[in-house]
C-alpha atoms as an extended CHARMM CRD file, in Angstrom:
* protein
*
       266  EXT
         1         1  UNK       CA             87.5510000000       77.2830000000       77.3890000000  PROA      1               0.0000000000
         2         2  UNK       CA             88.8100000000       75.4770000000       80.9350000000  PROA      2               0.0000000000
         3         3  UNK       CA             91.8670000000       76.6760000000       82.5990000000  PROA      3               0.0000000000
         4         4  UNK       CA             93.2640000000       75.0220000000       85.0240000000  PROA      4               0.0000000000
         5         5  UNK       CA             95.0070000000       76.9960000000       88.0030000000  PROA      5               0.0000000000
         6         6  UNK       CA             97.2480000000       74.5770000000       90.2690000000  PROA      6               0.0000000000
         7         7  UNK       CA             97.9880000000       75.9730000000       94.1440000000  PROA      7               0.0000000000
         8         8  UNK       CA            101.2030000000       74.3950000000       95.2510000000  PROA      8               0.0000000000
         9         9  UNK       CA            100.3700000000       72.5170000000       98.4190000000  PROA      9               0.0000000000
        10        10  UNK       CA            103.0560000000       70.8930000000      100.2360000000  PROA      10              0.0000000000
        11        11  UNK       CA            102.9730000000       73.4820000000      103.2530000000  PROA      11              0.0000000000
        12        12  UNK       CA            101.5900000000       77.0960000000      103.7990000000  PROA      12              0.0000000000
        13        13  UNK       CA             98.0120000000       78.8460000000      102.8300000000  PROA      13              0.0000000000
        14        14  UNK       CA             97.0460000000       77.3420000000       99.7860000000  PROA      14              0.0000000000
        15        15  UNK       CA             93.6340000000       76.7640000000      100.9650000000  PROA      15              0.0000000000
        16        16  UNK       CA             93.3960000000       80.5240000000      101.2560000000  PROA      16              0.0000000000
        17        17  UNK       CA             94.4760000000       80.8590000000       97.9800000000  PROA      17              0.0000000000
        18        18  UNK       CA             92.1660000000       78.4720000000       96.8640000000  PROA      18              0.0000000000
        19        19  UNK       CA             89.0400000000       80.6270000000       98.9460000000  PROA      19              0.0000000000
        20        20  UNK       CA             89.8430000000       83.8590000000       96.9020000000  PROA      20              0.0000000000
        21        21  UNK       CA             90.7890000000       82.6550000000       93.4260000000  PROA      21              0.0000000000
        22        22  UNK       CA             86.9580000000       80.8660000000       93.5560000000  PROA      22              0.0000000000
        23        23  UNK       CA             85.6110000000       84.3990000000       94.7610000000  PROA      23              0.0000000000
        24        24  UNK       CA             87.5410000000       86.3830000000       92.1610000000  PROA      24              0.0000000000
        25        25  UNK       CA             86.3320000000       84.2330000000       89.3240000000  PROA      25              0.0000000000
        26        26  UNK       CA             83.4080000000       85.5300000000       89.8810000000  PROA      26              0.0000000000
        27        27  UNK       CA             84.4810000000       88.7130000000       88.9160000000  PROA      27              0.0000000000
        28        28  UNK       CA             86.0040000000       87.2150000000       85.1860000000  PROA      28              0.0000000000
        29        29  UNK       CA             82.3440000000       87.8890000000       83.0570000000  PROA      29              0.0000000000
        30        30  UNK       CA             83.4690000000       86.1630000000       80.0760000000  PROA      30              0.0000000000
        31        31  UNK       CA             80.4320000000       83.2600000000       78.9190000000  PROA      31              0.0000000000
        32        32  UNK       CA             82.7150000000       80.9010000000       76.7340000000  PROA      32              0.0000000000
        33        33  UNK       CA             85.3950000000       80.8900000000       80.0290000000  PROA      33              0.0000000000
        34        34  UNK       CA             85.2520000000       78.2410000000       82.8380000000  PROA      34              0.0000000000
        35        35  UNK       CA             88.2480000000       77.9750000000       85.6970000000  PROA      35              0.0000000000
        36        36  UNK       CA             89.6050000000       74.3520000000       87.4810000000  PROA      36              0.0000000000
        37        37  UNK       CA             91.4850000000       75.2160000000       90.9080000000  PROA      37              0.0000000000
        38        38  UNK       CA             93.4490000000       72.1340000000       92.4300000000  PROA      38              0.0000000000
        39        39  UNK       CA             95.9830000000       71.6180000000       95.0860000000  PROA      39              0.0000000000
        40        40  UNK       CA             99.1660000000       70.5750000000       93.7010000000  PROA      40              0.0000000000
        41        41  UNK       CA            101.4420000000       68.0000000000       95.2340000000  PROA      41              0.0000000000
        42        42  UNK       CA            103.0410000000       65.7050000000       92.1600000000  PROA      42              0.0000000000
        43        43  UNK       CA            104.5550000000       66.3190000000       88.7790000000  PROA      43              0.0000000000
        44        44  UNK       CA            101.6290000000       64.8180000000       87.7020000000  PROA      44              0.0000000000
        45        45  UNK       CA             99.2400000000       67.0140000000       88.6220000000  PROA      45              0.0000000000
        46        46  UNK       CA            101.5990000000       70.1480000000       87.5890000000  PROA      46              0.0000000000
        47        47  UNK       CA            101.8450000000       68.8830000000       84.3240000000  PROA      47              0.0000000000
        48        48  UNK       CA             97.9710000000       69.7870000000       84.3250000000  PROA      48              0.0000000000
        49        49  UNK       CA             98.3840000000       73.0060000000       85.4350000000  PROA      49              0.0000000000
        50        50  UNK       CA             97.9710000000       76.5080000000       82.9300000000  PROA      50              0.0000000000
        51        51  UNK       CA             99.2020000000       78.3630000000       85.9070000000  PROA      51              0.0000000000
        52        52  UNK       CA            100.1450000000       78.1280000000       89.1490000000  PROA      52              0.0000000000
        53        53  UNK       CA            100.4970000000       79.8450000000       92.7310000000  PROA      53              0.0000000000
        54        54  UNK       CA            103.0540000000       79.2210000000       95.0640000000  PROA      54              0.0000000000
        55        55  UNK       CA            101.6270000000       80.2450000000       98.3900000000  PROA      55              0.0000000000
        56        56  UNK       CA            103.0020000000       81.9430000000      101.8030000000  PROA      56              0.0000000000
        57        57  UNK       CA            104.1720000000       79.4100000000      104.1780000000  PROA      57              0.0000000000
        58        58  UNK       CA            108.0440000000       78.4340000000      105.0880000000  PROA      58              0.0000000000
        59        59  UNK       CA            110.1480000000       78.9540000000      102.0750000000  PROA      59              0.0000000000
        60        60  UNK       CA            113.0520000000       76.1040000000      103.1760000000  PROA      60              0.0000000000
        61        61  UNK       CA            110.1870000000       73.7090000000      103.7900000000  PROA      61              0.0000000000
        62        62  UNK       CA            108.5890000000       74.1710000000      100.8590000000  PROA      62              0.0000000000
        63        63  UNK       CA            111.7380000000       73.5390000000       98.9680000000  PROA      63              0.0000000000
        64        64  UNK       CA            112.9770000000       70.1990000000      100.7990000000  PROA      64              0.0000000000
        65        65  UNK       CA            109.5560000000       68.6140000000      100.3110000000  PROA      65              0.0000000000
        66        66  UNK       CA            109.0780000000       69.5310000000       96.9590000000  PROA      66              0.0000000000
        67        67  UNK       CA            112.7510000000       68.4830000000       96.1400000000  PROA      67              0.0000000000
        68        68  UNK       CA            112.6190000000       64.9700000000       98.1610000000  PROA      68              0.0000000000
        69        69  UNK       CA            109.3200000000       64.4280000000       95.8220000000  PROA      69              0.0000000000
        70        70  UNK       CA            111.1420000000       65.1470000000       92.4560000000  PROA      70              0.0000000000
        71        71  UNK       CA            108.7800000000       68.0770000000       92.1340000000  PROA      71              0.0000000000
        72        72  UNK       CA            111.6250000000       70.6430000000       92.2150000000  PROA      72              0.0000000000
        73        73  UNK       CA            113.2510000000       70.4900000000       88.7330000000  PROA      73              0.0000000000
        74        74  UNK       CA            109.4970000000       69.9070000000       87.0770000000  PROA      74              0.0000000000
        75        75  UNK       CA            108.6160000000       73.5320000000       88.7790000000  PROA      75              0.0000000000
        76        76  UNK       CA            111.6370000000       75.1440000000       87.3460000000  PROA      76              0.0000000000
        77        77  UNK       CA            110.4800000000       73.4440000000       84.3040000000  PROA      77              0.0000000000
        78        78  UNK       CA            106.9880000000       74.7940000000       84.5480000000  PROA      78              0.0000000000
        79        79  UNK       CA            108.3840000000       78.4240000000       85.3640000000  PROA      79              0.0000000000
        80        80  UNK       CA            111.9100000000       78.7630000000       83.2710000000  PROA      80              0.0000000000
        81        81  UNK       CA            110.8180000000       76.4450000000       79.8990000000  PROA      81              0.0000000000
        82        82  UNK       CA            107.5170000000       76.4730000000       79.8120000000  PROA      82              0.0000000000
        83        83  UNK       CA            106.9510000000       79.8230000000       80.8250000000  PROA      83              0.0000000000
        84        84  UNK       CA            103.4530000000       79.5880000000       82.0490000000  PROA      84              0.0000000000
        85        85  UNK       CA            102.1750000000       81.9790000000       84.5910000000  PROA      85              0.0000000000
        86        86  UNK       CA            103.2690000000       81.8300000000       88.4840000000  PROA      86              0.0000000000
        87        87  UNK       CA            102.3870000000       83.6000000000       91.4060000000  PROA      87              0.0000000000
        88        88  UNK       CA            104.4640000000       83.6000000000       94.8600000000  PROA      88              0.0000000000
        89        89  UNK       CA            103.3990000000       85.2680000000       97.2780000000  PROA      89              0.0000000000
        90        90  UNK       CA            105.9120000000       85.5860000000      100.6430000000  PROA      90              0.0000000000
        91        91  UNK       CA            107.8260000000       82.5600000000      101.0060000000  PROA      91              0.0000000000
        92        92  UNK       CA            106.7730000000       81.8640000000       97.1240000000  PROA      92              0.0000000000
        93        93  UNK       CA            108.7450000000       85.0840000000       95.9140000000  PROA      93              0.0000000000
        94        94  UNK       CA            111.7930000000       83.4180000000       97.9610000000  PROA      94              0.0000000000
        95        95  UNK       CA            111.3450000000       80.6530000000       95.9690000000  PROA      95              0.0000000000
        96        96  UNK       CA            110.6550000000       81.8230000000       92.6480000000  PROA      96              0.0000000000
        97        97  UNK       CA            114.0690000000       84.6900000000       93.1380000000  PROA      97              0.0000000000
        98        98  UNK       CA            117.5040000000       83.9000000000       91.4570000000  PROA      98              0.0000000000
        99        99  UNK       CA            118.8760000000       84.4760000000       94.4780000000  PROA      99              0.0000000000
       100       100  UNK       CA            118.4260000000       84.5220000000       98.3500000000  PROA      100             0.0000000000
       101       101  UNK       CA            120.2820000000       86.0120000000      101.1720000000  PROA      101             0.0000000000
       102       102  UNK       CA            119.8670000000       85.2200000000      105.4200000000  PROA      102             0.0000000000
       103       103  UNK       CA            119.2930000000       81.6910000000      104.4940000000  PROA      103             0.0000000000
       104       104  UNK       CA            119.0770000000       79.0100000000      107.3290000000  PROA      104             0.0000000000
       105       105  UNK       CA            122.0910000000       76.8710000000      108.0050000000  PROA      105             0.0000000000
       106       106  UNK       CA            123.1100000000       74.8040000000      104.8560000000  PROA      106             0.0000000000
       107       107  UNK       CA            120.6960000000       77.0310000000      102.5650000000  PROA      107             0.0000000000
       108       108  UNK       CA            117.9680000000       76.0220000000      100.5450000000  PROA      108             0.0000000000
       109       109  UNK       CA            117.4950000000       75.5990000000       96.6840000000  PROA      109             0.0000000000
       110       110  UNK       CA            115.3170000000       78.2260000000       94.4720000000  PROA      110             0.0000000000
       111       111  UNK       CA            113.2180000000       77.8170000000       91.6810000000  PROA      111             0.0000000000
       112       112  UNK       CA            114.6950000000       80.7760000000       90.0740000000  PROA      112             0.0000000000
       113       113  UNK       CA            112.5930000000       82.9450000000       87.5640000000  PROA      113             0.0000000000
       114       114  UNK       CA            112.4250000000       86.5200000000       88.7250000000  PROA      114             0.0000000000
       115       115  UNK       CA            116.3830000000       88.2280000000       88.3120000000  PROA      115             0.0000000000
       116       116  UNK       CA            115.9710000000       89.5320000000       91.4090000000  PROA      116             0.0000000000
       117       117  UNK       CA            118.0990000000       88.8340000000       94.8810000000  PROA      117             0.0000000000
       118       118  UNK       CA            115.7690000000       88.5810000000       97.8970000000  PROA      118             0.0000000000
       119       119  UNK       CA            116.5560000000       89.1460000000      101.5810000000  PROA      119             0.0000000000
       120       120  UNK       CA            114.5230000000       87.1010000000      103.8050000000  PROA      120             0.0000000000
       121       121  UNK       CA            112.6790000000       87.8650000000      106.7310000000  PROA      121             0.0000000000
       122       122  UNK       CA            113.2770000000       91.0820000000      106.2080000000  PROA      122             0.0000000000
       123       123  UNK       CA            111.1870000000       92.8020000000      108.9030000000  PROA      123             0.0000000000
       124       124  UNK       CA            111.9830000000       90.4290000000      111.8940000000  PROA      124             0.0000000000
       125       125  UNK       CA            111.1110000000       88.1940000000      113.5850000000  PROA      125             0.0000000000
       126       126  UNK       CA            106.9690000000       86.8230000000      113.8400000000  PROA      126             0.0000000000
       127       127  UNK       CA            106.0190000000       88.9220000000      116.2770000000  PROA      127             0.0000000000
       128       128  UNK       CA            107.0080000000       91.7190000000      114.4680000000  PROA      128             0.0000000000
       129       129  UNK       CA            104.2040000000       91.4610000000      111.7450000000  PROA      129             0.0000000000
       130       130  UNK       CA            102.4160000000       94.1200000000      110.6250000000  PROA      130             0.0000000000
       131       131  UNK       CA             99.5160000000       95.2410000000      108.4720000000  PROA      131             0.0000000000
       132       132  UNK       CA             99.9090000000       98.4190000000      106.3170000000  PROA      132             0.0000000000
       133       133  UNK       CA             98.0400000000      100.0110000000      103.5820000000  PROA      133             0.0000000000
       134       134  UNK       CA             99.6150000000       99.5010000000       99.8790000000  PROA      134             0.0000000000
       135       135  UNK       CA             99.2780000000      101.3570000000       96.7630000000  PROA      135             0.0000000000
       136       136  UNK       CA             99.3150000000       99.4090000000       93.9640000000  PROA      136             0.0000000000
       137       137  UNK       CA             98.6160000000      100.9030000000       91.0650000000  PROA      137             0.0000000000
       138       138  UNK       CA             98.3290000000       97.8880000000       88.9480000000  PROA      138             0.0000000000
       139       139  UNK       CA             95.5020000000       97.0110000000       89.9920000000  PROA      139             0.0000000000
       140       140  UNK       CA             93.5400000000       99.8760000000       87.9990000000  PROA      140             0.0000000000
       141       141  UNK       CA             94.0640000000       96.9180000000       85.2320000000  PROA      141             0.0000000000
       142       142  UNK       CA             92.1080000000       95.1570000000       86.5260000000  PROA      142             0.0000000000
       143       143  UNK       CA             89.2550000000       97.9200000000       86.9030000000  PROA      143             0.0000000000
       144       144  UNK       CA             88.8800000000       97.1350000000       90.0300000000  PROA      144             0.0000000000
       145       145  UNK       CA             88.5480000000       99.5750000000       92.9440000000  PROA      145             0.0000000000
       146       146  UNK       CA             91.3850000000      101.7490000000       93.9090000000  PROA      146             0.0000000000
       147       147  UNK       CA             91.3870000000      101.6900000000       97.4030000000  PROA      147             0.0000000000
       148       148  UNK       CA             94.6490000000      101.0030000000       99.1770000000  PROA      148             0.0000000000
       149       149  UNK       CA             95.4360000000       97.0650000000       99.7110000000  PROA      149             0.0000000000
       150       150  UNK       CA             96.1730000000       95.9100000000      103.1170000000  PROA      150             0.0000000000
       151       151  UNK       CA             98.5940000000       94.4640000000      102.9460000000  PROA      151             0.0000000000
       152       152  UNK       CA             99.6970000000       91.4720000000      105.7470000000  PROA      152             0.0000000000
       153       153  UNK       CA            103.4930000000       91.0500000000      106.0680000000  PROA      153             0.0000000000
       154       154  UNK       CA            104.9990000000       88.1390000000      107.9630000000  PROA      154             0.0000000000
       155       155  UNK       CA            108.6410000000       86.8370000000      108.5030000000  PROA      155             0.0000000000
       156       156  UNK       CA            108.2400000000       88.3770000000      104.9260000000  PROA      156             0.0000000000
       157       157  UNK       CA            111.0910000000       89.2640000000      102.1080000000  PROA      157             0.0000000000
       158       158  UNK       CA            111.9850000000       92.2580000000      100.2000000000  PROA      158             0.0000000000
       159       159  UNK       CA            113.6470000000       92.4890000000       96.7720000000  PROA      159             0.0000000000
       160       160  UNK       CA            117.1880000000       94.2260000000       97.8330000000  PROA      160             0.0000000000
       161       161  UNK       CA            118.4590000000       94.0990000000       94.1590000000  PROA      161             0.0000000000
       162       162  UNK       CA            117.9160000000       93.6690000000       90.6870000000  PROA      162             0.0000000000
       163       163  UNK       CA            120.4900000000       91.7390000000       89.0780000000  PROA      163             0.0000000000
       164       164  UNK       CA            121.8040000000       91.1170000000       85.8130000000  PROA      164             0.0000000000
       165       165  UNK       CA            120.2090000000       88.3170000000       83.3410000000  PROA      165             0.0000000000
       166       166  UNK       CA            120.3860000000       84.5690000000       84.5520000000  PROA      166             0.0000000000
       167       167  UNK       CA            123.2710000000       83.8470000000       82.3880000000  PROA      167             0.0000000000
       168       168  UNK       CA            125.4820000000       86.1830000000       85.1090000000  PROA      168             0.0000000000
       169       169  UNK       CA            123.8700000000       85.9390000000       88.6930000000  PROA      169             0.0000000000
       170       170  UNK       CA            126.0540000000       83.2160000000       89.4200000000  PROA      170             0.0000000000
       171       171  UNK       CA            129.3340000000       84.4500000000       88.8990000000  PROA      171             0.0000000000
       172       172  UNK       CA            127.9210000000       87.5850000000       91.1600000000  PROA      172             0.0000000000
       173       173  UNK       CA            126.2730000000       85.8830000000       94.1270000000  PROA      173             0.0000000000
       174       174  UNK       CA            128.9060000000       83.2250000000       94.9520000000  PROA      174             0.0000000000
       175       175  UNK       CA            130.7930000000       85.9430000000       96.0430000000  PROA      175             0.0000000000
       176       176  UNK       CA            127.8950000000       86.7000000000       98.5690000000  PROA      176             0.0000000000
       177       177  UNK       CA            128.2150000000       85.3710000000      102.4080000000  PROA      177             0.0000000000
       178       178  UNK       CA            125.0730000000       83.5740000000      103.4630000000  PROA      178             0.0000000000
       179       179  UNK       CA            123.3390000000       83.7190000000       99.8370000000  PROA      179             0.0000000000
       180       180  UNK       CA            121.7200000000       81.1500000000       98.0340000000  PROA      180             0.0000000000
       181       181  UNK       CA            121.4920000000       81.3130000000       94.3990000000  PROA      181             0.0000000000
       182       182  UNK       CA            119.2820000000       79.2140000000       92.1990000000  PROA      182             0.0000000000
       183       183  UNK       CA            121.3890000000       75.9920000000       90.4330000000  PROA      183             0.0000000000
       184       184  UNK       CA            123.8830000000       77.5330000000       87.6610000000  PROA      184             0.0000000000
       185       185  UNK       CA            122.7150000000       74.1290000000       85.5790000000  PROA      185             0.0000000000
       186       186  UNK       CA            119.6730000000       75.6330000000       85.2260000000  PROA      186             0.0000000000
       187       187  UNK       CA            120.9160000000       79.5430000000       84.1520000000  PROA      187             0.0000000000
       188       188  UNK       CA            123.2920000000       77.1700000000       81.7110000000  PROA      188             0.0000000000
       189       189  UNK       CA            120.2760000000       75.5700000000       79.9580000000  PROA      189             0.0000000000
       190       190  UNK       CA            119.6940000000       77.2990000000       76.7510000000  PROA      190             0.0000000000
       191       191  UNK       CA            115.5840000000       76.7300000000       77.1180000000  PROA      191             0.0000000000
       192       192  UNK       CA            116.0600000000       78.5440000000       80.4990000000  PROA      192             0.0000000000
       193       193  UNK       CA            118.0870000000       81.2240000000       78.8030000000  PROA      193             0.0000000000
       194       194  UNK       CA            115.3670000000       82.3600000000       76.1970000000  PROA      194             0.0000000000
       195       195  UNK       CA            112.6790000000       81.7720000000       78.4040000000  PROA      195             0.0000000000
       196       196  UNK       CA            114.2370000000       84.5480000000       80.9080000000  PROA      196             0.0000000000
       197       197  UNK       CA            113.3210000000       87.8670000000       78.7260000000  PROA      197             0.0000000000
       198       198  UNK       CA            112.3220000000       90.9420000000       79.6770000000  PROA      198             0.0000000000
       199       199  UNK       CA            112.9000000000       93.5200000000       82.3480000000  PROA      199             0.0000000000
       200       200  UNK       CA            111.9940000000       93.2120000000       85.7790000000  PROA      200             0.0000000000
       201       201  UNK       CA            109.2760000000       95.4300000000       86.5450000000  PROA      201             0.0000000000
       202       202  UNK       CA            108.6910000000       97.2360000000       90.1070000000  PROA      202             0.0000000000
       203       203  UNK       CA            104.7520000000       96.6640000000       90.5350000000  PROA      203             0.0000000000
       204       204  UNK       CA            104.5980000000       97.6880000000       94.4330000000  PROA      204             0.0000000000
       205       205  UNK       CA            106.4380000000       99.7010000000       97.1880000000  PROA      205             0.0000000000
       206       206  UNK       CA            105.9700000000      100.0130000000      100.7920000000  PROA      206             0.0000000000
       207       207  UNK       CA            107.0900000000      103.6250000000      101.6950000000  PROA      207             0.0000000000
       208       208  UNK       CA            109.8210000000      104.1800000000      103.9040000000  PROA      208             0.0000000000
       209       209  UNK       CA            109.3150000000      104.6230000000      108.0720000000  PROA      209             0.0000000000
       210       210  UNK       CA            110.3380000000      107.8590000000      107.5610000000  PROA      210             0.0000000000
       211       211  UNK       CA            107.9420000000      108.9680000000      104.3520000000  PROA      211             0.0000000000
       212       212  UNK       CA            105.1110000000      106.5940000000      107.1300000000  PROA      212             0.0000000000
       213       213  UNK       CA            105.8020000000      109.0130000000      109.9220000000  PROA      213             0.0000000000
       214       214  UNK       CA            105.1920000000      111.8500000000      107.9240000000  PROA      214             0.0000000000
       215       215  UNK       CA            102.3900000000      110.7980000000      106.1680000000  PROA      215             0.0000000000
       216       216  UNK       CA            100.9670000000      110.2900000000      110.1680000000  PROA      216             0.0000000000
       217       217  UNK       CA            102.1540000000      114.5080000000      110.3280000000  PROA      217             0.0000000000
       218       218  UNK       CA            105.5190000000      114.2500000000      111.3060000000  PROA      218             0.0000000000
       219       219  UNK       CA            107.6020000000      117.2070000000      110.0510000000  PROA      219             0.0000000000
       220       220  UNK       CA            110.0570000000      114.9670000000      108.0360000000  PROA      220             0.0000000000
       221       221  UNK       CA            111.3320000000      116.0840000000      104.5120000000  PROA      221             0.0000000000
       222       222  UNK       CA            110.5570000000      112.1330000000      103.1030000000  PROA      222             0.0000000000
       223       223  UNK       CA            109.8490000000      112.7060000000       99.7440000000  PROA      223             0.0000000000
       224       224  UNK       CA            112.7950000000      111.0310000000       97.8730000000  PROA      224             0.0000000000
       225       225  UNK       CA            112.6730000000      108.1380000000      100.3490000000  PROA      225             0.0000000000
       226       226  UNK       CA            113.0360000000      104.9410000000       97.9160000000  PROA      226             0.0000000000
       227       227  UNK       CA            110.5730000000      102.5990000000      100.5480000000  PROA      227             0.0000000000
       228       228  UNK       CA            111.1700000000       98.5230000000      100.1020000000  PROA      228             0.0000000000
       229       229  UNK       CA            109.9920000000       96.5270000000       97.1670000000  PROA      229             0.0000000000
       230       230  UNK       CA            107.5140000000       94.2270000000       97.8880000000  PROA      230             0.0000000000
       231       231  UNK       CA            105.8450000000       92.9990000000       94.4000000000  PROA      231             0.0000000000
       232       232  UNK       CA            107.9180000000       92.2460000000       91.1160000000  PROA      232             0.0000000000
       233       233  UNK       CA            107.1320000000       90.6620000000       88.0080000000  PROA      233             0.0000000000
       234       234  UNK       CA            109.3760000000       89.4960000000       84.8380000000  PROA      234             0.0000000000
       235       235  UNK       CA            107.4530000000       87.9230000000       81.7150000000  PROA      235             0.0000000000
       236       236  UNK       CA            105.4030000000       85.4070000000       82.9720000000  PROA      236             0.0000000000
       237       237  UNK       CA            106.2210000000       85.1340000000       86.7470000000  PROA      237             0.0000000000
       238       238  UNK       CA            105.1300000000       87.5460000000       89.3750000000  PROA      238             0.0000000000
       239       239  UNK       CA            106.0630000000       88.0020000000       92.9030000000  PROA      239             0.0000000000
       240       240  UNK       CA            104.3320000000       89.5710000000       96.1540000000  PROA      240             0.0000000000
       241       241  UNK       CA            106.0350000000       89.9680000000       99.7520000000  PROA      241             0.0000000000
       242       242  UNK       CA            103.4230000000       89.8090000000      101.7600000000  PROA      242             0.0000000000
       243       243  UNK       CA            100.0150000000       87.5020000000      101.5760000000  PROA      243             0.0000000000
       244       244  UNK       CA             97.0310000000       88.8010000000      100.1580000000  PROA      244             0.0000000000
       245       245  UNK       CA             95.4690000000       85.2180000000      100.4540000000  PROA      245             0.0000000000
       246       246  UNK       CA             95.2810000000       86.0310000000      104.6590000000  PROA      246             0.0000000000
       247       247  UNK       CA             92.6170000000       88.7150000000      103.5350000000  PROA      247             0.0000000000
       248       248  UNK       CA             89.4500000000       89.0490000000      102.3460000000  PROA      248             0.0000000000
       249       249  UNK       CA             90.5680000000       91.3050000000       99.6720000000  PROA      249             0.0000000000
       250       250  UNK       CA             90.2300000000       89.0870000000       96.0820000000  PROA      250             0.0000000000
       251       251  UNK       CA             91.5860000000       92.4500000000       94.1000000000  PROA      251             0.0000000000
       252       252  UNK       CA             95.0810000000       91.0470000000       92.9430000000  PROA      252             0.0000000000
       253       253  UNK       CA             93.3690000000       87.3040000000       92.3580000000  PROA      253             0.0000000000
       254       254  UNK       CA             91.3100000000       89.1700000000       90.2330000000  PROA      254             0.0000000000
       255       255  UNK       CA             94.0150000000       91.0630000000       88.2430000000  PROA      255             0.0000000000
       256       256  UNK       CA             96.0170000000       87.4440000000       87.9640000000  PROA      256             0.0000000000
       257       257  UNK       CA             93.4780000000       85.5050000000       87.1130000000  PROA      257             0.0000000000
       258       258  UNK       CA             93.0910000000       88.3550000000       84.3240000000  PROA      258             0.0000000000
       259       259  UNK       CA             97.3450000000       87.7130000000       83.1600000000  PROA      259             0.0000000000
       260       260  UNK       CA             96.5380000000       84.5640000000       83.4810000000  PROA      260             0.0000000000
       261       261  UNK       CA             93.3530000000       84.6630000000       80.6180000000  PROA      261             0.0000000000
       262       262  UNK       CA             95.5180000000       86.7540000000       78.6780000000  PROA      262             0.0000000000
       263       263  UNK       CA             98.3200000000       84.3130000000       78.4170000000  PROA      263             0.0000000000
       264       264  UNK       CA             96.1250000000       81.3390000000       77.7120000000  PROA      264             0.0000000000
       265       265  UNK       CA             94.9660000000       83.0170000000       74.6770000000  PROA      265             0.0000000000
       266       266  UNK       CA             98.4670000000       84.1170000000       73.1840000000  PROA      266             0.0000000000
């Protein structure tokens, strides 16, 4: 069996992504199982697509080229109908969120697929990027080792709220200054509607500064801290906040690839 894994690539690190999905499929053992990687850029090529990853990069750009080349509605397609699998990492999890807040002027549109509201750029500016080491305990899935992740934030999002099925977000975040909400014809669509099941599940957390400092042996009572989410998946689409394609770490292409397999075979 061939599946073919599409890396959107209109702007950002999909060649990255590219490098590490060919070095985890290394780790997939299966005999009877053979993987296609290609850089996506038309419908056409989508349309050949089992999966897909929509890499770091700049989310607004991202979504003005893909929606001047008519690739925007096929994605939502490819994510909301035909529920195949999808990865964003960064300014992909942007994209692939029902909803968006600190938007540039005049907004951007979403792909929608994850009931989740995003807040971008959460941690400043580019300068401020950081490196820090992630639990992720998801990964013992994928029997990999369980050594912390590094994880590389830039201008990168956190998920500030989980909202309500598609069939309400709407009606919530138009009441939201300087939010951007993915198109209500889109939550109206009945495919859309049944495709969006399921819960969305917290798969990663990036402690608090406080619960940081005293994990460093700072006498601060941290415990109950709640940290920022930074990875989230619902059904078929899964989200990451920062880019594990600007490491050398394959560990969560591994574990996808793996989601990936499994959904193929369904």
């Amino acid at each position: 069996m061939a599946i073919t894994i599409g890396v959107l690539a209109v702007q950002g690190a999909f060649l990255e992504h590219i490098t590490l999905l060919r070095k985890a499929a290394g780790e997939i053992t299966s005999t009877d199982l053979s993987f296609n990687f290609i850089e996506v850029r038309t419908s056409g090529e989508l349309y050949t697509c089992d999966a897909l990853i929509i890499p770091g990069g700049e989310s607004t750009t991202i979504s003005l080229v893909a929606a001047r080349t008519d690739l925007l509605d096929c994605l939502r397609d490819f994510v909301k109908v035909e529920r195949k699998p999808v990865w964003g990492s960064c300014a992909g999890l942007i994209l692939l969120s029902e909803a968006a807040n600190s938007t540039k002027r005049g907004g951007q549109e979403l792909i929608g697929g994850i009931d989740v509201r995003v807040n971008r750029n959460h941690f400043g500016r580019q300068i401020e990027s950081f490196q820090a080491d992630l639990k992720l305990p998801f990964l013992d899935q994928a029997r990999m080792p369980a050594d912390a992740f590094p994880g590389v934030f830039i201008r990168a999002p956190v998920v500030e709220k989980l909202l309500p099925k598609v069939e309400g977000v709407q009606a919530d975040e138009q009441q939201v200054p300087d939010s951007v909400v993915a198109p209500s014809k889109q939550a109206k669509d009945e495919k859309a509607q049944a495709a969006s099941s399921g819960q969305v599940e917290i798969m990663g957390v990036l402690p608090g500064r406080m619960k940081r400092a005293a994990e460093k042996g700072a006498e601060i009572r941290a415990s109950e801290e709640a940290g920022d989410i930074i990875a989230v998946k619902q059904g078929n689409v899964f989200g990451t906040s920062f880019h594990p394609e600007l490491t050398a770490d394959f560990r969560i292409h591994v574990w996808w690839l793996q989601q990936v397999v499994a959904a193929v075979n369904r």
